[in-house]
N, C-alpha and C positions, 0 to 999 in steps of 0.2 A: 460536564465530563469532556476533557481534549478527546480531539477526534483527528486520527490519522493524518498523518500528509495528502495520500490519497485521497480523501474524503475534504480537501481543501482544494486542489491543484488540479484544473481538466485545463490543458492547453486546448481544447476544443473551444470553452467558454472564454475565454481570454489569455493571452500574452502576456501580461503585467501581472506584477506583484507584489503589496509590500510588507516585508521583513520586518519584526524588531527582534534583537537581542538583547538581554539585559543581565547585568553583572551580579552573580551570586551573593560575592561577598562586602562584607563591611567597608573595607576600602573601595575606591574610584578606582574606574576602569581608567580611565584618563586625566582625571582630573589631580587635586593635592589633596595631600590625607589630614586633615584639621587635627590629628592628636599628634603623629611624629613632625610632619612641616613637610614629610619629602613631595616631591612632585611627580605625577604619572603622566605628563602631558607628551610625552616626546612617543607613550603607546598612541596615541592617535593618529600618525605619521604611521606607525606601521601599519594600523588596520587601512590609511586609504592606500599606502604602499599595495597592500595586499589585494585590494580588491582591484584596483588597475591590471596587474598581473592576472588573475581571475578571468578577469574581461576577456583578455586575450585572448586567455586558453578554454573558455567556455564559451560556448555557443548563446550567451546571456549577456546583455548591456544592461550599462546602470543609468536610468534615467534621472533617478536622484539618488543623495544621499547627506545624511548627515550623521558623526562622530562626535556623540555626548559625552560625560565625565564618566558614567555608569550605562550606558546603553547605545547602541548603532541604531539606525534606520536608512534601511535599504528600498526602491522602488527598483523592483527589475523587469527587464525586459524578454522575454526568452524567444530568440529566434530559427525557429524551429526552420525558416527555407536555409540556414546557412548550416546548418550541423545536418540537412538530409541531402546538400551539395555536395559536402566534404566526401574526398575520396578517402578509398579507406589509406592509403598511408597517411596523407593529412590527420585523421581518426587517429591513430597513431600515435604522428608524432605532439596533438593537442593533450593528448594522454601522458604523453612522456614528458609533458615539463610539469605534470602536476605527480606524477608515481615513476616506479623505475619499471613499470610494463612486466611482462612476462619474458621469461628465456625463449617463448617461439617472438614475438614482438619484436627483442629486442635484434635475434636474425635475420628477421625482416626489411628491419632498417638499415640491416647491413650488408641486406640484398644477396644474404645466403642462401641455396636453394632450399627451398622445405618439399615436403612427401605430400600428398595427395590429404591423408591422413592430418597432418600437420597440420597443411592448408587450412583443410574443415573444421577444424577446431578453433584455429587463430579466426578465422572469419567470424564464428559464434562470438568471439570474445571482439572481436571490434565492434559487431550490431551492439551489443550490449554497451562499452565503452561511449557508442553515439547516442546513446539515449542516456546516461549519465551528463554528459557533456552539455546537453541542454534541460537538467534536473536543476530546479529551484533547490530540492533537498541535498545534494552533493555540491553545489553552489556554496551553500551559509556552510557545511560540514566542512569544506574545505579552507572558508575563512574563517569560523569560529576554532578549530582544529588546532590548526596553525598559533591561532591571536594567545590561546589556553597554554600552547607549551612554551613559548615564549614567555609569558608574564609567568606562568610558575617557574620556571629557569632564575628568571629577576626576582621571584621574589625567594629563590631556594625554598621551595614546596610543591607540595603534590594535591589532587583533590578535583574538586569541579571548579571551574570559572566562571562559568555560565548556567542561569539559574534552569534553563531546559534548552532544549534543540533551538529554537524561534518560533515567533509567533507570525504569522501567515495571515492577509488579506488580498484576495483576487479582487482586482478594480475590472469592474466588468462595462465602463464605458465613457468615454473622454470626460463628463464630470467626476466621475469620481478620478480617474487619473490627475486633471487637472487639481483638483482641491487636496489627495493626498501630496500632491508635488510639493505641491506650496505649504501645506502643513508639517513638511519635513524639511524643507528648506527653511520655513521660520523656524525651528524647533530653538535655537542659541536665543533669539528674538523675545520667544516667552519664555525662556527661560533665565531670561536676564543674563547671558552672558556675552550678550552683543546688542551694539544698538541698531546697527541696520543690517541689510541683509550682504551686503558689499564686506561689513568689517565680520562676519559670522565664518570665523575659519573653520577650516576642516567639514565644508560643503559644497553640497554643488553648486548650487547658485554664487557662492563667492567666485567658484573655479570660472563659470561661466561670463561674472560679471568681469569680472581679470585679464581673460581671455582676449574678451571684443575689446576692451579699452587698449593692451598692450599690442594688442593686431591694428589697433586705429585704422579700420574699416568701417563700412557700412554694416549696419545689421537694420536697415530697412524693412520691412515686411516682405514687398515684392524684391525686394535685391538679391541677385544672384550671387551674393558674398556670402548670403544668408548662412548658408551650412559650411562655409570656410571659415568663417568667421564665429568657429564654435570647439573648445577642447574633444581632441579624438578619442577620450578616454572616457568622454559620454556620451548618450544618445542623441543626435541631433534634434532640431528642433525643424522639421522641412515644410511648415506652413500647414492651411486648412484642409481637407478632405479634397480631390481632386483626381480626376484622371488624365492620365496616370498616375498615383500617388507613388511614391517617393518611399523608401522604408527610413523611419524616424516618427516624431513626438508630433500627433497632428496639429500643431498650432507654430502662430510665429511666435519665434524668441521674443522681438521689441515689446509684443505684447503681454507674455508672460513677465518679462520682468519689468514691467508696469505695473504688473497687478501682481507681484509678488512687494514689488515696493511699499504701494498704496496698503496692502492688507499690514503689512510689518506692521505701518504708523497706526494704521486704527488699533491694531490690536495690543499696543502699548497704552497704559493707562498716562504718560505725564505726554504722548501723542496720538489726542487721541484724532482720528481723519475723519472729513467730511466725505457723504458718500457724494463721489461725483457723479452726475446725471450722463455724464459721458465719458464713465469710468473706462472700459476697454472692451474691445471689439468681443474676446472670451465670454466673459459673464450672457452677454447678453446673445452670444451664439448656442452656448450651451443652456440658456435660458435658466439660468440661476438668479435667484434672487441676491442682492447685494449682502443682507442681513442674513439672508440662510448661510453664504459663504463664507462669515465669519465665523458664525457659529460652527462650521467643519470645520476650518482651517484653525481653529484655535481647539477643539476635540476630537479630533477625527479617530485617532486611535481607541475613546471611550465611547462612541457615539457608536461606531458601528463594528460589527462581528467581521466572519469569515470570506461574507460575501456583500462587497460593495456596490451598487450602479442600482439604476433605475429599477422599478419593481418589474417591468417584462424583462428584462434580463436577468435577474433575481429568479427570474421562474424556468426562464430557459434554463439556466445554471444547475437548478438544481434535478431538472428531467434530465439535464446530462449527469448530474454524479449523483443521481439515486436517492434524491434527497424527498421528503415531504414536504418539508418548511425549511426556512431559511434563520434561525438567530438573529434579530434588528433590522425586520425591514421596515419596523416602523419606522424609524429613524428615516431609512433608505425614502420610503414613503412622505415622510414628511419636508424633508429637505431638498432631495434629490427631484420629486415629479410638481410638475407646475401645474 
């Protein structure tokens, strides 16, 4: 039985998240329609359009992503110090480029005076507006929303686009963060619609590989280019655990996309890789087995439920949302603890 947003989503228990969507109907979401010939590919451009935008104006980065023929996946980040900084006109105006606000809001910004009366009211309505702002569920509502009345426009029809709201996994600890990254980044990979992860458009890991080559910098591990040397429209990648740490993706880039590389080729059948004994600093910090991280990054979506990471985190999570049990931690159990 689905179980509420709510009963998936405790920013107490983690920060990250990852999204799918997936297209209701017969036709490709983006892709070509094998019975008329026409092409859908130029909607994929809108959805990363869209979620750049998003970014912006929500209090949520995208740490990955990837735009299928028939389905998105999203890895988000929700950054709850940056939407409880915003002052409330900030609030506001982050509101106003996603809605046309209210008649007191939009006074506000016009720096008319309001009544005491007024005041009190607009304030209830910006707390509220700040806790949307950093909402995983008004997140996907506001790109899946969007994606629906455009393509029905293009296609002249009415009706659903998307087969439900999204489906929702809390990564509750840098393995799983790490392995769903890379399992949505290769997603073009096993799917055969790219051979490596460089040529897999309409992702992040393309964006990011593009990025450092066209900046022809350093992206060193220890190098201070590190986080220049990476698209503003994603979440950085600011190196291992540390104090002070840094707000970004706790690993180095050079190394992720080492082992985003390495996993592409194994997990293609006509490449298949040898596993390196000194594969990357990753695997063997988070203490994954070579073989177990294949086996996620090529199922991660069937293999496990709502709640991803280690099995003490799995329990923590669910004394914060009220839970008994957790759905698949065997899995979690068997791949995830060493």
């Amino acid at each position: 039985m689905p179980k509420p947003r709510k009963a998936l989503i405790s920013l107490d228990a983690t920060p990250y998240y990852h999204c799918v969507s997936r297209c209701v109907r017969r036709a490709f979401l983006c892709g070509i329609d094998q019975l008329t010939g026409r092409s859908y590919e130029h909607r994929r451009g809108w959805i990363e359009e869209r979620l750049f935008a998003l970014s912006r104006s929500f209090a949520i980065a995208i740490s990955a992503y990837a735009v299928m023929h028939n389905h998105t996946h999203l890895v988000l980040y929700v950054d709850i110090e940056r939407a409880t900084n915003w002052s409330q006109r900030q609030v506001v105006e982050h509101w106003h480029e996603l809605f046309s606000g209210t008649l007191l809001s939009q006074r506000f910004l016009q720096d008319e005076p309001l009544s005491k009366a007024e005041w009190a009211q607009l304030e209830t309505v910006i707390e509220t507006w700040r806790e949307r702002l950093q909402s995983v569920s008004w997140f996907m509502r506001c790109l899946n929303e969007a994606i629906a009345r455009q393509a029905n426009a293009e296609d002249g029809c009415t009706g659903r686009f998307w087969e439900g709201r999204f489906k929702c996994q809390a990564l509750l600890d840098e393995s799983a963060l790490a392995a769903c990254m890379a399992y949505v980044d290769l997603n073009p990979v096993r799917a055969g619609m790219a051979n490596t992860p460089e040529s897999s458009d309409y992702t992040s890991i393309q964006r990011r590989i593009r990025f450092a080559k066209d900046l022809d910098c350093s992206i060193e591990p220890n190098s201070s280019n590190n986080k220049a040397a990476q698209p503003k429209e994603l979440q950085p990648f600011v190196g291992y655990p540390r104090e002070p740490m840094p707000k970004g993706l706790p690993f180095h880039l050079v190394d992720y996309l080492e082992l985003v590389d390495w996993t592409g080729r194994a997990i293609r059948d006509d490449k298949r890789g040898a596993i390196s004994a000194n594969l990357t600093p990753i695997l063997t910090r988070l203490q994954i087995e070579p073989k177990a991280w294949l086996i996620m990054t090529a199922s991660f979506e069937s293999r496990f439920k709502s709640l991803v990471g280690r099995v003490d985190r799995i329990s923590a999570a669910c004394e914060q949302l009220g839970q008994r049990w957790a759905q698949g931690i065997g899995a979690c159990r068997q791949l995830l603890t060493t």
